[in-house]
Structures are given as structure tokens and as C-alpha cells.
LOTOR-73981 format. One record per residue (C-alpha): residue in one letter; x, y, z. Coordinates in steps of 0.1 Angstrom, whole numbers, plus 2048, in hexadecimal, padded with zeros to 3 digits. Example, Ala and Ser with C-alpha at 12.3 -4.5 7.8 and 13.67 -1.06 7.14 Angstrom:
REM residues 2
A87B7D384E;S8897F5847;
END
This chain:
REM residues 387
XCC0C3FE57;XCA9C60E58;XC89C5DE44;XC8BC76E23;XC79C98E29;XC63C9AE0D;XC4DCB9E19;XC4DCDCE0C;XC60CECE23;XC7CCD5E22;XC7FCBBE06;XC9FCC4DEF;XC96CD1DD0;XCB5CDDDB5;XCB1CF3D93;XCC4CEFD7B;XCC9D07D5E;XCE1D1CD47;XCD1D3ED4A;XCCED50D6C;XCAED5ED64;XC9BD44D62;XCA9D33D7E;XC9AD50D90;XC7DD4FD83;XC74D2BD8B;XC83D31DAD;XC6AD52DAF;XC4AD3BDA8;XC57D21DBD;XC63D33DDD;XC44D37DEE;XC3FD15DFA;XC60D01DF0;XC7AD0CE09;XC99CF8E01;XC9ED02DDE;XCC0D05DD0;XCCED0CDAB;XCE4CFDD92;XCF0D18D78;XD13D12D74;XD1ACEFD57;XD39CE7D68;XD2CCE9D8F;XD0ECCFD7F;XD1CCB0D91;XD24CC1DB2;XD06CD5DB6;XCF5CB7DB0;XD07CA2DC7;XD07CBDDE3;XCE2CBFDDF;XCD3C9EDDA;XCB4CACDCE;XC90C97DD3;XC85CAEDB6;XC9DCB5D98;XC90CD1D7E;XC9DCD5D5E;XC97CFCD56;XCAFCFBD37;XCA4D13D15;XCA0CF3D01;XC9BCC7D03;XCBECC2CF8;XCD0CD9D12;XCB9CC8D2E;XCC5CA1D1D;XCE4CACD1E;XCE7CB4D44;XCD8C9BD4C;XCEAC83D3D;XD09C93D43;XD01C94D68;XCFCC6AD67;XD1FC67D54;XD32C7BD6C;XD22C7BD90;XD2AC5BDA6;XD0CC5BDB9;XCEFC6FD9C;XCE2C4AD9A;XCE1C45DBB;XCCBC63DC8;XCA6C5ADC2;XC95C76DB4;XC7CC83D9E;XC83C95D78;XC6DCB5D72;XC75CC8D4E;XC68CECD42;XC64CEBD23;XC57D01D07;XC3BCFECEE;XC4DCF9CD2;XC61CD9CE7;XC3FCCFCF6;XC34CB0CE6;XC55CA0CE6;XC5BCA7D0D;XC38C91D11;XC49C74CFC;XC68C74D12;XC55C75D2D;XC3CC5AD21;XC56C4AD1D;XC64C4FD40;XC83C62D37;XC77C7AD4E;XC5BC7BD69;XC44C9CD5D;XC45CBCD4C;XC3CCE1D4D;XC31CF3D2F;XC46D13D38;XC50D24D1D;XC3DD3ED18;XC34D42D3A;XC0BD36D3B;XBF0D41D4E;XBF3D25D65;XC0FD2ED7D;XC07D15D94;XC0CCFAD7D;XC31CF9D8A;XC2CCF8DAF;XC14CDBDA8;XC2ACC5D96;XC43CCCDB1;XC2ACC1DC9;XC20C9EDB2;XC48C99DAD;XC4BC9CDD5;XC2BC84DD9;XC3CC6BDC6;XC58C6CDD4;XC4EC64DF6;XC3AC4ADED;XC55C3ADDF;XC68C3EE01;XC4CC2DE10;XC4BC0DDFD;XC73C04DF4;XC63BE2DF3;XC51BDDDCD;XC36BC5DC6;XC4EBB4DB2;XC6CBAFDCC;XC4EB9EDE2;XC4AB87DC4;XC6CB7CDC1;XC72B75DDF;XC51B64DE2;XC55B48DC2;XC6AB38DD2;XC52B2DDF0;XC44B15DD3;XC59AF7DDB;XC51AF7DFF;XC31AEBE01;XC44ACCDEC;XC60AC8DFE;XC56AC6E23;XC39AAFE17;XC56A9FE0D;XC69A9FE2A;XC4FA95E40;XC4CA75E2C;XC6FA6DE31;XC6BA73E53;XC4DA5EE52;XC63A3FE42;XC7EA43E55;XC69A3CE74;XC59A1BE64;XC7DA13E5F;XC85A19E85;XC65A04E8F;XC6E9E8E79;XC8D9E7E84;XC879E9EA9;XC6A9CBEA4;XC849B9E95;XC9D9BAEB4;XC809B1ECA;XC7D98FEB6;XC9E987EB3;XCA198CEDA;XC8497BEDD;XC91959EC9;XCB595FED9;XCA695CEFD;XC9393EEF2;XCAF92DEEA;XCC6937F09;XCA8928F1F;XCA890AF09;XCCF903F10;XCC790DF38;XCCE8ECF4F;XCB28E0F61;XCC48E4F84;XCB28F4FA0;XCD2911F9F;XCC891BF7D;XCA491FF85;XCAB93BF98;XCC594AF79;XCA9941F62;XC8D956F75;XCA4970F78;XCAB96FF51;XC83971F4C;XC8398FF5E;XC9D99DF4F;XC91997F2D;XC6C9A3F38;XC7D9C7F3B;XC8F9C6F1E;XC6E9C1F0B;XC5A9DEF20;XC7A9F3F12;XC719E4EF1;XC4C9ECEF3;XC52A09EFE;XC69A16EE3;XC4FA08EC7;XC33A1BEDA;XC4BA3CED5;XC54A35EB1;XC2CA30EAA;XC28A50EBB;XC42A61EAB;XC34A57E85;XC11A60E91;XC1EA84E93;XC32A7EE74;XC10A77E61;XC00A92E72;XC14AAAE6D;XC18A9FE46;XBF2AAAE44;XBEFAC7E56;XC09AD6E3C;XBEEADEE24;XBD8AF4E3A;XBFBB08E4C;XC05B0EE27;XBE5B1EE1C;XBF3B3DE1E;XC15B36E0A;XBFEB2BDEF;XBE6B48DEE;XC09B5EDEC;XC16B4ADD3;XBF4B51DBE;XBF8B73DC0;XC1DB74DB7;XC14B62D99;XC01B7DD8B;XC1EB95D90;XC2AB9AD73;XC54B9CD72;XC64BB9D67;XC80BBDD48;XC90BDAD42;XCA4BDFD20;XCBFBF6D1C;XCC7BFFCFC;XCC9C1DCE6;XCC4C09CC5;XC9FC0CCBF;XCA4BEDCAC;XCB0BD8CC5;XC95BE9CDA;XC7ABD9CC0;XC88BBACB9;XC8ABB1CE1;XC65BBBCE2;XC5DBA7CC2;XC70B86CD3;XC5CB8ECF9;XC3CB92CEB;XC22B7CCFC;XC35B72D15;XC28B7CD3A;XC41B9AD41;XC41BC1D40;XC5CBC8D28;XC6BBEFD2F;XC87C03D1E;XCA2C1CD1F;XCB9C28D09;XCD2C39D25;XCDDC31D42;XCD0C4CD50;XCAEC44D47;XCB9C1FD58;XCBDC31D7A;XC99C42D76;XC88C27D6B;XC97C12D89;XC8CC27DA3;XC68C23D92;XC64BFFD87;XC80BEAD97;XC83BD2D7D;XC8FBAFD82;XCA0BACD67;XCB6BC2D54;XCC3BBBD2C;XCDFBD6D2F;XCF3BDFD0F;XD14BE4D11;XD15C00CFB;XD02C1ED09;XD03C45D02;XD0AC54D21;XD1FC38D34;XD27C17D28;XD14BF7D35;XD2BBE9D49;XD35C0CD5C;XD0DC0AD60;XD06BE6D6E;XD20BF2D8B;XD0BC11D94;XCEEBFBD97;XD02BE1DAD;XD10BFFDC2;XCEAC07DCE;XCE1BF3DE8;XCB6BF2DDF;XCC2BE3DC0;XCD9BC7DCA;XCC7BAADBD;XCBDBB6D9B;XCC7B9BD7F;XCDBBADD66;XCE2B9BD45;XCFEBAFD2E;XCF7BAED09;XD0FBB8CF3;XD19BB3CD0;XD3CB9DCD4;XD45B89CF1;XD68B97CF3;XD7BB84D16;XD81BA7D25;XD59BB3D23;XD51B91D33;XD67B93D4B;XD5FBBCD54;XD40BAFD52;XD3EB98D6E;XD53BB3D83;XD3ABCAD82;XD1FBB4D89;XD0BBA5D6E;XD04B82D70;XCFFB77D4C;XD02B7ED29;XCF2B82D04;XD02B89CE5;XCF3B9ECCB;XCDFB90CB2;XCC9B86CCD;XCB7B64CC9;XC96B64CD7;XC9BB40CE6;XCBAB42CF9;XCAEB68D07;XC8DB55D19;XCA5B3ED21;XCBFB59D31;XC9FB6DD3D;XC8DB49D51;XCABB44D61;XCA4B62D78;XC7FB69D73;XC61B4FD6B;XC5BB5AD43;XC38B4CD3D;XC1EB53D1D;XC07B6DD2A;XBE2B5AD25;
END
């Protein structure tokens, strides 16, 4: 796979707007050092232009916050591969729109802003967030491995200090038992030769039978010997070995430390501020980072950012329902092994069952109970209280 161009000259970077003009205009200010710039004016051509595109940087150039909400979710309920296409949200907005642009995008809804309407003094302002947006994205390129992916896979190194301290005992007893045993045939050999020379006639014929016997015997007992000397040998390295494991897994335990204090990741995805509260109330003090999103749009832009380990997806959502979303997720590859637990307000047999199609591997139904979500939530993550 080619790496992602994210430099001036080449790094795809789509307008979208209603009005011609102003997709000029940003295209005027931007022209001089973006050089693959392309524009989105017509509503119906949104998902296509989009998809032909796959822009790095998307900016939102509509006359007001609603028109650019409702492109943008439109775009995640009708494109196939919107969620797919890791990219950065810029929005112009106006004065009068200003402070609640910097909530949403507080909030994460979208990535930054432009005060553009009216123009400012400070026409570089847009080239610059450009450039921050094109930062970021690379960046993000760079690292498709999170902290937090590290730490999951790393948790599980716990038990193996454990277990092949364990195994090296059993080893270890399995080798007395081979020793024993093999002392134990030497005796009995021992007494059972005893006894044949016992019952030996004392005829000068047999004397030379007997010597021979002796002989015999003699080797069987080097072979003996020497299979006790080998066993000995064998559970010297057995007890070696079972104390050398502390100093060779030195290192799994300093990376264990350090995945303990990552903290795991839940995303909720709900647009019932409510629910939104009540989730928050029920995980307080416990050692996550508890994000939300009301959309799943806002799910694929918050994934790209945070990778969460966990996701509490609702069934109903504005934009596309929760189950349509869970099998977006699955379809991207980066995002395979997120946990994603379906919560929804009836447990109907075809949800469920749609449910587990798509992807998700558990379940809540609303109201939630704080117990049985940590329990639904330490099934897939370690849920601790923070100290």
C-alpha cells in the first residue's frame, strides 16, 4: 500500500458548499499553496464527490451550522465508504454561529473552525488550519498503532510470568517422578538377580553362566546409573531454568506497569443527553476515559482520534441506526477488534440477532444498571476505581 501524501502540493483537500461564490472564494485564498483542491457544490453529487475525492481535509463552507450538520450527516447516511476515509473536519463559520461551532468542536463534532463570516483581517487564518488539519493527519498515518491497542494486547502478558513458573515446576516433578521410578527398577533388578544367583547350582558349568550373568547385570546397572545421572541433570536445568524466569521477565513486567496506567477507553453513543449523564453518573470513579457521540457520524471521527476499546452503541441513532453503524465499524479493518456492546431499549429476537450479524458482541437493555454495565464493560476491559 502507498503511504498517504499529506503535503501541500498534493494531499486531497474537498469544499463543500451551496453557493458558488464562496466556494471560490475559499478556493482563491487557498490556491496558492494547496494544489489538489476540488469542490462540492451540487447537494445531490455530495456522496460521489466525496467518494471520488477522498479528501485528507474536508471543509464545510456552508452559509450557516445547520446546512454544514446536515451534509455532513447526510454524507455518513448515504456514502459506503464516508466512514472509512480518515480525514480531518474544518467549518467556516460566522460570528453570529461562533460560539456554538467551538462547543461542537470541543466536543469533537468537528476538528477546528474558521471565523469567516465576515471576512477578517486575518486571511491566513485559513491556510493555517489547513496546514494544522494536514499535520494531524499525517501524524495519525504515522502511528495506526494507539497507546491503548499496545495495552491490550499487552494485559494479557500477566499470566505468564505465572504460568511457566508453573510449568517449570511440573516439569520439575515430573522428573522426580522419572528418577524415582528408574531407582526403583534398579532395586527390584537388583533383589531379582539376587535371588536368580541364589537358585544357581553350584556346578563348575554354571560358574562360568554365573560370571557371565554378573557381567551382564554390571551393564545393566552402568545403563541405570547412567540414566539417573541424566534425569539429575535434566532437573538441574529444570530448577535453573525455574529461577532464571524472574530476571528474562523483567521486561514483561515493567510493560505490564506501564499498561496499567493506560487508562481504557469507552465511547457512548447516544443522542439522549440523559442517557449520556446517567452512564457518566454510573462510571464515575472508575479508572476509564468515558467519551461521547450522539451520531454516528461523530462515531467515525471520534474513532479515527481516540480508538476506543470499548463502544456502548445505541441502537437508535439520528443519522443511521446502530446496528447499520456497528457493521461500518467491523468493515474497517484498523478497527477490527473494538468491543462493541449494543444497548437498546427492548431485547426484541430480531435486534439480537441483527445484532450479532453485524458484529457486536454483547448486549444492555435500557434502564441501564450500573452493576451489570461494569460487569458487561470488565469483560472486555480491566474497570478499576481510579485512586
Amino acid at each position: 500500500m502507498l503511504e498517504a501524501d499529506f503535503s501541500a502540493q498534493n494531499a486531497p483537500i474537498l469544499v463543500a458548499t451551496e453557493a458558488v461564490a464562496d466556494a471560490e472564494l475559499v478556493v482563491t485564498l487557498l490556491s496558492d499553496e494547496f494544489h489538489n483542491v476540488r469542490l462540492s457544490i451540487k447537494p445531490e453529487h455530495a456522496v460521489s464527490d466525496f467518494e471520488a475525492h477522498r479528501p485528507a481535509v474536508l471543509i464545510l463552507a456552508f452559509d450557516t451550522l445547520e446546512a454544514a450538520q446536515q451534509y455532513y450527516l447526510g454524507l455518513y447516511r448515504l456514502s459506503k465508504v464516508a466512514h472509512a476515509v480518515p480525514h480531518r473536519t474544518l467549518i467556516l463559520c460566522s460570528k453570529n454561529e461562533l460560539w456554538r461551532v467551538y462547543e461542537l468542536c470541543k466536543k469533537e463534532h468537528f476538528d477546528d473552525y474558521v471565523l469567516f463570516w465576515p471576512i477578517t483581517n486575518d486571511a491566513p487564518r485559513l491556510r493555517m488550519a489547513v496546514h494544522h488539519a494536514l499535520q494531524r493527519a499525517k501524524a495519525a498515518s504515522l502511528n495506526p498503532v494507539t497507546v491503548s491497542q499496545l495495552a491490550v494486547r499487552a494485559r494479557p502478558l500477566a499470566a505468564l510470568e505465572p504460568e511457566l513458573t508453573q510449568y517449570v515446576s511440573q516439569i520439575g516433578q515430573h522428573v522426580d517422578v522419572a528418577r524415582l521410578t528408574v531407582r526403583q527398577a534398579e532395586h527390584a533388578l537388583n533383589g531379582a538377580f539376587d535371588e536368580l544367583l541364589k537358585e544357581v547350582p553350584a556346578e563348575a558349568g554354571s560358574h562360568l553362566s554365573s560370571g557371565l550373568d554378573r557381567v551382564k547385570m554390571d551393564n545393566m546397572r552402568k545403563h541405570f546409573r547412567s540414566m539417573v545421572h541424566a534425569i539429575e541433570a535434566l532437573r538441574g536445568l529444570a530448577t535453573d531454568a525455574g529461577r532464571s524466569i524472574g530476571a528474562r521477565l523483567a521486561p514483561v513486567r515493567a510493560m505490564l506497569e506501564l499498561a496499567g496506567q493506560v487508562r481504557p477507553v469507552v465511547l457512548m453513543v447516544d443522542d439522549d443527553e440523559f442517557q449520556q449523564k446517567l452512564v457518566a453518573r454510573a462510571l464515575a470513579g472508575q479508572n476509564i476515559d468515558l467519551i461521547f457521540a450522539s451520531s454516528a457520524a461523530e462515531v467515525m471521527g471520534l474513532l479515527w482520534q481516540h480508538r476506543p476499546n470499548v463502544i456502548l452503541m445505541d441502537v437508535g441513532l439520528p443519522d443511521v441506526d446502530g446496528i447499520e453503524a456497528t457493521r461500518r465499524i467491523r468493515d474497517i479493518a484498523n478497527f477490527s477488534d473494538i468491543q462493541i456492546i449494543m444497548v437498546t431499549g427492548h431485547s426484541e429476537r430480531n435486534v439480537v440477532v441483527e445484532s450479532l450479524r453485524a458484529g457486536a458482541a454483547d448486549f444492555l437493555v435500557k434502564p441501564l444498571d450500573r452493576v451489570k454495565l461494569l460487569d458487561k464493560l470488565h469483560t472486555f476491559i480491566p474497570v478499576t476505581t481510579s485512586p
